[in-house]
C-alpha positions as CSV (number, residue, x, y, z in Angstrom):
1,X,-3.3,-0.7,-37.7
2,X,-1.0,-1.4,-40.7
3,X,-3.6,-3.0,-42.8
4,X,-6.3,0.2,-43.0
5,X,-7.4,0.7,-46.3
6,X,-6.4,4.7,-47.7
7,X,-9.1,7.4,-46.1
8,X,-9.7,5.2,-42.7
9,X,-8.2,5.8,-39.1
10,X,-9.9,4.7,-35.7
11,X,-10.3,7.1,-33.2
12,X,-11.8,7.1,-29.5
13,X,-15.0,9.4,-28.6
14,X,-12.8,10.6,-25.4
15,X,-9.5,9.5,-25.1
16,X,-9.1,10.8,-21.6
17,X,-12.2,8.4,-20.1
18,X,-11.8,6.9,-17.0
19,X,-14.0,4.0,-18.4
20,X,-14.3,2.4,-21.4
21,X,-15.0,5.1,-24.5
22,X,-16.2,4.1,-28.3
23,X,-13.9,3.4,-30.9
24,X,-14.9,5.6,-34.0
25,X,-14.4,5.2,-37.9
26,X,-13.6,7.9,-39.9
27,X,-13.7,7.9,-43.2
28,X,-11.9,10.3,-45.4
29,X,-13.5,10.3,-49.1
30,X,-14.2,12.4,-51.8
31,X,-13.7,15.9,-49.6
32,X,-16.4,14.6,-47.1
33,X,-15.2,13.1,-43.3
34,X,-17.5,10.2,-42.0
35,X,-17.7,9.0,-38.4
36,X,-19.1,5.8,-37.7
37,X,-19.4,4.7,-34.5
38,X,-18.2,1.0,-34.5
39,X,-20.3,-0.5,-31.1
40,X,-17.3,-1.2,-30.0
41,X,-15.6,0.3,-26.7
42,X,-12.0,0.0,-24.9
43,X,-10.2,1.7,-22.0
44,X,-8.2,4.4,-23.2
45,X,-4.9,2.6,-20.8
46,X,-5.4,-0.6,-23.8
47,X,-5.4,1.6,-26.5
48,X,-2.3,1.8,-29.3
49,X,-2.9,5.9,-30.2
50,X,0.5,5.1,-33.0
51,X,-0.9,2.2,-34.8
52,X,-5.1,3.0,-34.1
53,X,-5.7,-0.6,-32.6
54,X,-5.9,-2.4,-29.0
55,X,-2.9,-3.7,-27.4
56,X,-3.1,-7.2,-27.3
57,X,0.4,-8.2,-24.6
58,X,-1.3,-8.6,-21.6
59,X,-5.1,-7.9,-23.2
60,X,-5.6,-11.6,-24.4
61,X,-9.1,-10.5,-25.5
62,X,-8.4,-7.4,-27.7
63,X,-6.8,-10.1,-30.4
64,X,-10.4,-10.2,-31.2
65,X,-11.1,-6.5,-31.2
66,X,-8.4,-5.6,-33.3
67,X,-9.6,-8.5,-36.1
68,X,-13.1,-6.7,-35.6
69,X,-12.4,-3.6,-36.5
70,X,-9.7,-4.6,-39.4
71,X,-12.9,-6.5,-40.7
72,X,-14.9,-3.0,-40.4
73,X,-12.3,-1.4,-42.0
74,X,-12.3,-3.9,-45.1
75,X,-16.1,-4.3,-45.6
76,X,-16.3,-0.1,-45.3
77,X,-13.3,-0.1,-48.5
78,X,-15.2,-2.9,-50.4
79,X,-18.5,-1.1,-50.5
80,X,-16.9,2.2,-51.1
81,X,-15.1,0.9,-53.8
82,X,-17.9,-1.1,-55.4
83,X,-20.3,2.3,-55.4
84,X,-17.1,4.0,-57.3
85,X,-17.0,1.7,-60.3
86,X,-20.5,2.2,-60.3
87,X,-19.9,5.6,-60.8
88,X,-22.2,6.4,-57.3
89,X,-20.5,8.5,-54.7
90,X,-22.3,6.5,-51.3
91,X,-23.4,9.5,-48.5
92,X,-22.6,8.6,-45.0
93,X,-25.6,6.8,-44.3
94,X,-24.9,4.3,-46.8
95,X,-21.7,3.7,-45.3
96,X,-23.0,3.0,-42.0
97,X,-26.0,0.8,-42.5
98,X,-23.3,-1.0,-44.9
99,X,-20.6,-1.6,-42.7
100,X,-23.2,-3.1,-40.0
101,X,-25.3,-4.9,-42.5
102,X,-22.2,-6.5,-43.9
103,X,-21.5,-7.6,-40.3
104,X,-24.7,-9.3,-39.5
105,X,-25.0,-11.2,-42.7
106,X,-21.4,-11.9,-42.5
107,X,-22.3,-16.0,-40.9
108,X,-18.8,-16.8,-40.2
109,X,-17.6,-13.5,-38.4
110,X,-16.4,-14.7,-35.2
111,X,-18.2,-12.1,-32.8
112,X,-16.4,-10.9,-29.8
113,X,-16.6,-12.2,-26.8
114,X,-14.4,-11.6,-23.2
115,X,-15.0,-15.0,-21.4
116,X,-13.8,-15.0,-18.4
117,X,-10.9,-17.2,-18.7
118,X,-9.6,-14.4,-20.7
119,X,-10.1,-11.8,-18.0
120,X,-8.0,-14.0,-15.8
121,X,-5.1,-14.6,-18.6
122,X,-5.2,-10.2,-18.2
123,X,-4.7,-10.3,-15.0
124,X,-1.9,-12.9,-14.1
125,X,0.1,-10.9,-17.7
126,X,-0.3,-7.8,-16.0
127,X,0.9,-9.3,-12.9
128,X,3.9,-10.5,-14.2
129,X,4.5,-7.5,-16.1
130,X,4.3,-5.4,-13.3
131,X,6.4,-8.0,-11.5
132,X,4.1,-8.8,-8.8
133,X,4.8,-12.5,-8.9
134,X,2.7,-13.6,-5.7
135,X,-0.3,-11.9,-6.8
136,X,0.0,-13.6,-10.5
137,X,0.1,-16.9,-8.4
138,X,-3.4,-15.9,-6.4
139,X,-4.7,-15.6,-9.4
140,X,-3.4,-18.5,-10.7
141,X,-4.1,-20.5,-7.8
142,X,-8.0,-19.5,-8.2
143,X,-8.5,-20.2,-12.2
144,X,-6.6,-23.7,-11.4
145,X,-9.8,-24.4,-8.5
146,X,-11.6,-22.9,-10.6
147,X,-10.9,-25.2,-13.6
148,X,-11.1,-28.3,-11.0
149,X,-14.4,-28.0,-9.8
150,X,-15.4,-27.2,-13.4
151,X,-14.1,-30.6,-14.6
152,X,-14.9,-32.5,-11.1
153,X,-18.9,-31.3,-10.9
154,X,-19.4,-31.3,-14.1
155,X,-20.2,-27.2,-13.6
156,X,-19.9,-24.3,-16.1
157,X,-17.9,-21.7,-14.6
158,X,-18.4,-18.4,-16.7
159,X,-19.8,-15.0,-16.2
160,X,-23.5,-16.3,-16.3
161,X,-22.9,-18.9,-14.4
162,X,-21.6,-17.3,-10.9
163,X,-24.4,-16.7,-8.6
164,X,-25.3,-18.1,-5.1
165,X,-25.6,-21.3,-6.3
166,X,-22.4,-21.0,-7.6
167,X,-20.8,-19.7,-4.5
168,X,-22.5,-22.5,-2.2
169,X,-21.0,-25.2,-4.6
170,X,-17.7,-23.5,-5.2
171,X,-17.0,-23.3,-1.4
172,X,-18.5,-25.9,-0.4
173,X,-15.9,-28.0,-2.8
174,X,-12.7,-25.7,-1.3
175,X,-13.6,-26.6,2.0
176,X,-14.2,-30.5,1.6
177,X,-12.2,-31.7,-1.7
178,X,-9.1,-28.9,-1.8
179,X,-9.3,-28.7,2.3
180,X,-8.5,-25.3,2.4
181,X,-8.9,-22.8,5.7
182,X,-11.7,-20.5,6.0
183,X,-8.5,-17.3,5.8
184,X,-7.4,-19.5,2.2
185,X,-11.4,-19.6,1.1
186,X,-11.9,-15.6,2.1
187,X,-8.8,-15.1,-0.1
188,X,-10.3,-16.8,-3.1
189,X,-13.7,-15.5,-3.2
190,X,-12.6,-11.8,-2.4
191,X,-10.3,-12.8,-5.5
192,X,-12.5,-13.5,-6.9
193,X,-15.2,-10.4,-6.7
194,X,-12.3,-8.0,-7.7
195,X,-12.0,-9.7,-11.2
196,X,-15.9,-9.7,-11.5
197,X,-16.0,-6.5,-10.4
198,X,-13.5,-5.4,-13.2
199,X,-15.3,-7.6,-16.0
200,X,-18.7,-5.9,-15.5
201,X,-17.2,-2.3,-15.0
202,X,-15.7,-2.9,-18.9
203,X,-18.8,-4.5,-20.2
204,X,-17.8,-8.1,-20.1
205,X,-20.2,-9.1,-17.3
206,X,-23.3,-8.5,-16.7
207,X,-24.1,-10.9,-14.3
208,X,-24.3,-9.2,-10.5
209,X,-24.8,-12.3,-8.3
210,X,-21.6,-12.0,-6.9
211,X,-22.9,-8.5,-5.6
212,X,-25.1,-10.3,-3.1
213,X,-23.8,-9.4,0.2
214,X,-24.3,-13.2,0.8
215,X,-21.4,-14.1,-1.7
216,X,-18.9,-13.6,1.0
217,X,-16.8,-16.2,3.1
218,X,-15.8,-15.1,6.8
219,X,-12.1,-14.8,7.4
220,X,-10.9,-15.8,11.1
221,X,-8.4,-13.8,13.1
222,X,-5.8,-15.7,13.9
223,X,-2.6,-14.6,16.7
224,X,-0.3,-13.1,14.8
225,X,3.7,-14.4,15.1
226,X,6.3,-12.2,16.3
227,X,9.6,-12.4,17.5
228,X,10.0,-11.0,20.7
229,X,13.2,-8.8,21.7
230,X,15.5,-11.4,23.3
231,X,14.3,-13.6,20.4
232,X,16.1,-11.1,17.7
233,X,18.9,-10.5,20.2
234,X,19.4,-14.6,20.0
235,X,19.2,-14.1,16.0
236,X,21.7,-11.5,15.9
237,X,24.2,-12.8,18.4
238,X,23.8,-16.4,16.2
239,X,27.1,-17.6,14.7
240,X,26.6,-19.1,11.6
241,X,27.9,-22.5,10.7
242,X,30.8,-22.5,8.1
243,X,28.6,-24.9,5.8
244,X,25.6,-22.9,5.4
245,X,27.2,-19.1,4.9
246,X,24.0,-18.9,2.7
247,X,22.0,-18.1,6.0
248,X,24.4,-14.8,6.4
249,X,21.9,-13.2,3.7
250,X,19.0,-14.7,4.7
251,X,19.6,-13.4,8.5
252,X,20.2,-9.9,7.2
253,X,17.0,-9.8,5.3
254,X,15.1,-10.7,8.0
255,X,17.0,-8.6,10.5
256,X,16.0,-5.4,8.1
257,X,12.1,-6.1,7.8
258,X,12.7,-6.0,11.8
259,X,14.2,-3.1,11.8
260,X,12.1,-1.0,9.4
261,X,8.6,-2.8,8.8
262,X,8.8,-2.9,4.8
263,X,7.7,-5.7,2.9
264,X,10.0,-7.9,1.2
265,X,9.0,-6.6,-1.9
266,X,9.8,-3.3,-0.8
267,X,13.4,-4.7,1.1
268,X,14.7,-5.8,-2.3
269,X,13.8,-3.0,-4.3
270,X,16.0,-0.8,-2.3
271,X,18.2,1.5,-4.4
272,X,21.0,4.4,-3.4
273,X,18.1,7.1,-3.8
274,X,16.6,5.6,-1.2
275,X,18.6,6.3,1.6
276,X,19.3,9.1,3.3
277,X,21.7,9.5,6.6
278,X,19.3,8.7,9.2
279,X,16.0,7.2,7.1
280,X,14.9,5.7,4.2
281,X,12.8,7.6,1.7
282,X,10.5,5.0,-0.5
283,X,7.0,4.3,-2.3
284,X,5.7,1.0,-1.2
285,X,4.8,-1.1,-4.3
286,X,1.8,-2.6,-2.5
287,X,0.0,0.6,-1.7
288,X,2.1,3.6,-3.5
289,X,2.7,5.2,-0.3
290,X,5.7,7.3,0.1
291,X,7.5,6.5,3.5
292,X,9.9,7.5,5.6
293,X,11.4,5.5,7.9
294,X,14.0,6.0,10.7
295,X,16.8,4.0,10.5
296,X,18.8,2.3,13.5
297,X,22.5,2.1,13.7
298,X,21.9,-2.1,12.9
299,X,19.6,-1.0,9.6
300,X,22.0,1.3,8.3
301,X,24.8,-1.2,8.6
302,X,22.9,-3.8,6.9
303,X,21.5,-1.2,4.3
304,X,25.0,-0.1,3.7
305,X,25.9,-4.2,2.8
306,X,23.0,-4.2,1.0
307,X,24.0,-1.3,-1.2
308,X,27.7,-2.8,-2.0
309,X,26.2,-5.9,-3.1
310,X,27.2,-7.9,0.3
311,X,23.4,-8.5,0.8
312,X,21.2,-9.7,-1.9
313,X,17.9,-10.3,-3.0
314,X,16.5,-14.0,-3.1
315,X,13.0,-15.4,-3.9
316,X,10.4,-14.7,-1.5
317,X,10.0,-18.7,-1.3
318,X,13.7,-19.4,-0.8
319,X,14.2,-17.0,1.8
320,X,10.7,-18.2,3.9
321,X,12.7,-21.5,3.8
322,X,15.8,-20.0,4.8
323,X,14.3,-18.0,7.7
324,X,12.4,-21.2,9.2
325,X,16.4,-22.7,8.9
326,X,18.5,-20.0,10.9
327,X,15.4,-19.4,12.8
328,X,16.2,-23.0,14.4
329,X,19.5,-22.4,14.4
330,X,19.1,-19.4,16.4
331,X,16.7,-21.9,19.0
332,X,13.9,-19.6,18.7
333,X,11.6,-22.9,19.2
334,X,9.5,-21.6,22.1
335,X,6.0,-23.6,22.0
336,X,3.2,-21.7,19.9
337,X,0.3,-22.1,19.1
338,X,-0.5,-22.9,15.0
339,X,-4.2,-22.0,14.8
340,X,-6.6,-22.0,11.7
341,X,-10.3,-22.3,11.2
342,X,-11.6,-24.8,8.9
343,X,-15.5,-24.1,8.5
344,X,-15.6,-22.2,11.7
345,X,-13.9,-24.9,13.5
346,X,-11.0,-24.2,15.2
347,X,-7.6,-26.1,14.9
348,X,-4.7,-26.0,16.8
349,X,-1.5,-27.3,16.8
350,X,1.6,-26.9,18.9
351,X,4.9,-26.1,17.2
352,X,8.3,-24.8,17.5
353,X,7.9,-20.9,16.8
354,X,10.9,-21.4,14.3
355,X,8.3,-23.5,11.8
356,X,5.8,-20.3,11.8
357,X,8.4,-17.9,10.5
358,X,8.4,-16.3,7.5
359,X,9.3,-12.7,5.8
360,X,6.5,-11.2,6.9
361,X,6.7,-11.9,10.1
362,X,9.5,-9.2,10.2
363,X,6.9,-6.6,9.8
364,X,4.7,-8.1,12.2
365,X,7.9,-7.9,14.9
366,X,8.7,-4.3,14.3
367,X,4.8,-3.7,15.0
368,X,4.8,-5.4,17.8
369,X,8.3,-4.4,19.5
370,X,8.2,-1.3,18.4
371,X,4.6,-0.9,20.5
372,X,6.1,-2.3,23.7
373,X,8.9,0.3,23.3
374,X,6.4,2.7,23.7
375,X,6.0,4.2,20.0
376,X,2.6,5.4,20.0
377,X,0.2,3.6,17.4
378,X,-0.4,6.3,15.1
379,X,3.9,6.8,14.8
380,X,4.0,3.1,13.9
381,X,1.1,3.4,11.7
382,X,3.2,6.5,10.0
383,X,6.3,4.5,9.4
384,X,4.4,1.4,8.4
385,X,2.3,2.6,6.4
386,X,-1.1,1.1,7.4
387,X,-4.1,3.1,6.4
388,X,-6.4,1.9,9.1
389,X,-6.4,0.9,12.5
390,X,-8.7,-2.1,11.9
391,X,-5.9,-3.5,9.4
392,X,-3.2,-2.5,11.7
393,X,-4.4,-4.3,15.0
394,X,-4.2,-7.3,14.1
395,X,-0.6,-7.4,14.2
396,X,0.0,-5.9,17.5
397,X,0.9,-9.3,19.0
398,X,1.6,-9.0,22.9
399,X,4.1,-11.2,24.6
400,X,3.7,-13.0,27.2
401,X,6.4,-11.9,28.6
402,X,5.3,-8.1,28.1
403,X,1.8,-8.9,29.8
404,X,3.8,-10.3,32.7
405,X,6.1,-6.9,32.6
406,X,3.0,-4.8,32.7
407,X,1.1,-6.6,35.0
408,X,4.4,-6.3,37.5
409,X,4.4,-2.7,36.9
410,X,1.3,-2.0,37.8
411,X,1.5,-3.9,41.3
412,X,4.8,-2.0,41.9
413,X,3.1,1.1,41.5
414,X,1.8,3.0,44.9
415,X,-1.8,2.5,45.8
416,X,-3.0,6.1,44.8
417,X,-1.7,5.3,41.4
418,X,-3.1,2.3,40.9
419,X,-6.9,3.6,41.9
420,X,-6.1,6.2,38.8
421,X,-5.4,3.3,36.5
């Protein structure tokens, strides 16, 4: 802090906490040290050790802190000086019922205050920072409902404000205004609990509605879509049409989450290091798992186009567009089922697969292929990388044409067999 008077430096009580830890004062004067504790606490990860003061990019809230303390700074230097001329050497309680005395009779002091709209500012910064785009956008997507039904019900949304009631008016509103599904609501309000969650574990909130196991919305399972193997064999025999070359890239994209079940994310942050002759060696960015995963003569080849700059990168948007496009190309339009819940009611609608197609659905294919292959679940979950078989199972999505192939094995089989299945 480039504005502390001579003698003053700000320290934290344990700068190794886990949680927030108090800022201290200490004054050097007159051959004496004097700590005073400031009231004041911050997370070690938002503190500037160089400069003794809060780091404000991506802390929208700490612009206060650090104003705070240069005002407990000044008021501490002002007293201390005053006692001087007065020929008074002030012992350290004097300095710390003045500092805090100061403060209180200080009217126009703006006192510090984390609303939650600044908590939410944090979290889309560090977002962006970290370049998680698509999670800055859930949380934008929630302050801008948020913000609606503030201004629509004439409601208070703050810390004190979210409680049951709350939560019966919010979702109500999702579900009837905004129209969202039940999956879309669950999404919100679990959004919703984490940033709660980290405003009351730093002191912001003290407020634990939301802790009621009653502030909770349902999600619905829903089939998962997957491309079955003559489906990819149609997408990779497809010849693309001279005027939209720009599928090439898309198609190999897709092709590669097939073939090795990582997120996009994790697709096109692929770097040399990566790759080794026969797998790739990488830490997810969702989870921070370190993988490997096999590679198959068609991932190398498209890994190896990837790496001379043949295959690149696009926006996660742009490429679910682009997918939907050679998708169709590619006459992957077999009727399916588009089903969502919408306050427990459930609504279907018949489509062209093509239109349900997206980059996850890669991942979701290699689960599911690489299942009726006969990998056994935990090997998939290994390459994969889920945690959990509850998370896991619910993209295992079984053909059709794989129940008909099962069910024609098993009356194939001899009739002793059978009796053991």
């Amino acid at each position: 802090m480039s504005s502390l008077p001579r003698g003053v430096t700000f320290v934290l009580k344990d700068k190794n906490s886990k949680k927030p830890t108090p800022i201290i004062l200490l004054f050097i004067h007159d051959k004496t040290r004097t700590k005073i504790y400031t009231g004041e606490s911050i997370d070690p990860g938002q503190w500037n050790f160089d400069d003794q003061k809060a780091f404000t990019r991506g802390f929208a809230s700490n612009v206060r802190l650090n104003r705070l303390l240069e005002l407990y700074a000044a008021k501490l230097w002002e007293f201390y000086t005053a006692c001087k001329v007065r020929g008074v050497i002030p012992n350290d309680n004097d300095l710390r019922e003045s500092i805090h005395l100061e403060i209180e009779e200080e009217e126009t002091v703006p006192v510090r205050i984390t609303t939650l709209w600044d908590v939410f500012s944090d979290f889309v910064t560090i977002a962006e920072a970290k370049g998680k785009e698509r999670s800055a956008q859930v949380y934008r997507a929630l302050e801008n409902h948020l913000r609606s039904f503030e201004k629509a019900k004439k409601e208070t949304v703050s810390f004190d404000t979210i409680d049951l009631r709350f939560f019966d008016k919010f979702t109500t509103y999702l579900l009837n205004k905004v129209k969202l599904t039940d999956n879309t609501i669950a999404k919100q309000i679990s959004t919703l609990k984490r940033i709660l969650t980290f405003a009351t574990e730093r002191g912001y909130n003290s407020n634990l509605g939301y802790q009621n196991k009653k502030f909770n919305w349902q999600r619905k399972e829903t089939p998962v879509i997957a491309l079955t193997a003559e489906e990819v064999e149609q997408l990779e025999n497809l010849t693309i049409p001279a005027n939209k070359t720009y599928l090439e890239n898309a198609r190999n994209l897709f092709l590669l989450g097939i073939y090795t079940g990582l997120r996009y994310g994790d697709l096109s942050s692929i770097r040399p290091e990566h790759v080794r002759p026969d797998h790739l060696r990488i830490i997810t960015h969702k989870t921070k798992q370190n993988l490997s995963i096999p590679l198959t003569a068609n991932a190398r080849q498209i890994i190896d186009l990837y790496l001379a700059g043949l295959v690149r990168p696009i926006s996660n948007q742009r490429l679910n567009d682009y997918i939907k496009e050679v998708c169709e190309l590619a006459q992957i339009n077999a009727p399916t089922e588009k089903v969502l819940f919408r306050g427990g009611e459930r609504i279907c609608k018949t489509v062209p697969k093509w239109k349900l197609l997206g980059s996850h659905s890669g991942r979701k294919s290699f689960v599911t292929l690489s299942l009726e292959k006969g990998l056994r679940p935990q090997i998939v979950m290994a390459i994969s990388g889920h945690k959990d078989y509850k998370s896991f199972k619910r993209y295992i999505s079984i053909t059709d044409d794989q129940v008909m192939k099962e069910f024609s094995k098993v009356n194939e089989m001899p009739e002793v067999l059978k009796k053991a299945i």
